[in-house]
C-alpha positions in Angstrom: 19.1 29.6 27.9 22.4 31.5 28.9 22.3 32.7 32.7 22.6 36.1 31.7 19.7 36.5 29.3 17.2 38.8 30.0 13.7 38.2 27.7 11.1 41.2 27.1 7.4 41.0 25.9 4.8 43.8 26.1 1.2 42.0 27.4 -2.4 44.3 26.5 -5.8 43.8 28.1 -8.8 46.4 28.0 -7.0 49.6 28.4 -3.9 47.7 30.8 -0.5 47.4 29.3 2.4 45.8 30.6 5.8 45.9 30.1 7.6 42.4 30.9 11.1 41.1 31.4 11.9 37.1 32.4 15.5 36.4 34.1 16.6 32.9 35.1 16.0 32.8 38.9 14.2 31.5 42.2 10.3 32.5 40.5 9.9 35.9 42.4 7.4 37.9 40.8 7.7 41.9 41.0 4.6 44.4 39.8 5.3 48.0 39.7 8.3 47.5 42.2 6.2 45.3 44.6 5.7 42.1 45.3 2.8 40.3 43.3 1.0 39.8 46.1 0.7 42.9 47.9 -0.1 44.8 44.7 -2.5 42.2 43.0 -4.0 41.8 46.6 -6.4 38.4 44.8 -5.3 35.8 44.6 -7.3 34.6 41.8 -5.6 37.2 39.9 -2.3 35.9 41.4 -3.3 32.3 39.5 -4.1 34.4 36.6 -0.4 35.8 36.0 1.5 32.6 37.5 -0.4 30.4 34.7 1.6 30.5 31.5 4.2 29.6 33.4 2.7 26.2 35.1 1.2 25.4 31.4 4.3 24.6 30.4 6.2 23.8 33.2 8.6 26.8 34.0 7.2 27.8 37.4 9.8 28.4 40.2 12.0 28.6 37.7 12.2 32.5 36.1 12.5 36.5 38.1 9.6 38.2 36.7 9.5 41.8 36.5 6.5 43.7 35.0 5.7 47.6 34.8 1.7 48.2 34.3 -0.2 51.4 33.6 -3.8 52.4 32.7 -6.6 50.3 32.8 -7.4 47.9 36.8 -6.0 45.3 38.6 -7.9 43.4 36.5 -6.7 44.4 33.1 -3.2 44.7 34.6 -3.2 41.0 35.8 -4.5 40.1 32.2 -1.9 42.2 30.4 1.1 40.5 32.8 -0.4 37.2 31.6 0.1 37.5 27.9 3.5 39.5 28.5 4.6 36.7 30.2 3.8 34.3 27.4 5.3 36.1 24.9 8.4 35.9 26.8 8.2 32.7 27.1 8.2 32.3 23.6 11.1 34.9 23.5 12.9 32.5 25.6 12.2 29.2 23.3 9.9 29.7 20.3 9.7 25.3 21.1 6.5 26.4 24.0 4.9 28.2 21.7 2.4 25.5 20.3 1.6 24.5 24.4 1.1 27.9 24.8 -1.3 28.6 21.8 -3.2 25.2 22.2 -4.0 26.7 26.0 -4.9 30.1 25.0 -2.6 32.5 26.6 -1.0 33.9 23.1 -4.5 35.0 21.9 -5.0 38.6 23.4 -8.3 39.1 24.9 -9.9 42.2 22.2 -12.4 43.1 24.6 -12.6 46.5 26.0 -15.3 49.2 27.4 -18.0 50.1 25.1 -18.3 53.6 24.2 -21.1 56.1 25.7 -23.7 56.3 23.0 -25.8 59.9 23.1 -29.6 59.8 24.2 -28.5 56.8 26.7 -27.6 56.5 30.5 -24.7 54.2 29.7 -23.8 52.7 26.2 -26.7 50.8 26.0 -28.8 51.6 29.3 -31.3 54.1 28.7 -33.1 56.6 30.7 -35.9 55.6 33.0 -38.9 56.0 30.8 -42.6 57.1 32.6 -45.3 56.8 30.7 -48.0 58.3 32.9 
């Protein structure tokens, strides 16, 4: 890994997409031009994005940056997550079979369930009387 390298990966979760470059560096993590923390503001979904990176040993050690749009915090955390891994891979295609075996290449294909007519939600109906 030269010092200059910069590695790019796009990361998707529900409707969440993010946009992710990896530098060589002290491990600060930037969101949308902000801190991790202050725009994650959980810090389960702090653990969430800083995993790939422990699962294969490379935490402390990379300057992430990530732009997100659409979707939640959430979704954006997931998205960062699976940006990051693919980095990672970017970076040395040797972490890619840690990465796989622990799940963070596989991206998550769940999403909102579209409004169905004749019901509340997309499967709730409306409140039935019958007297």
């Amino acid at each position: 890994m030269a010092k200059a390298d910069t590695y790019y990966a796009t990361g998707r979760r529900k409707s969440a997409i993010a946009r992710v470059w990896l530098k060589p560096g002290t491990g600060m993590v930037t969101v949308n031009q902000k801190p991790m923390a202050d725009y994650l503001g959980r810090k389960v979904l702090e653990m969430v994005v800083e995993s790939p990176m422990k699962a294969v040993g490379l935490d402390g050690k990379l300057d992430i940056v990530a732009d997100c749009e659409g979707g939640g915090i959430a979704g954006q955390a997931g998205a960062v997550k699976l940006g990051i891994a693919r980095a990672i891979i970017e970076m040395d295609p040797n972490l890619r079979t840690p990465l796989r075996r622990t799940g963070y290449l596989t991206r998550d294909p769940r999403v909102k369930e579209r409004k169905k007519y004749g019901r509340k939600r997309a499967r709730r109906g409306f409140q039935f009387v019958k007297r």
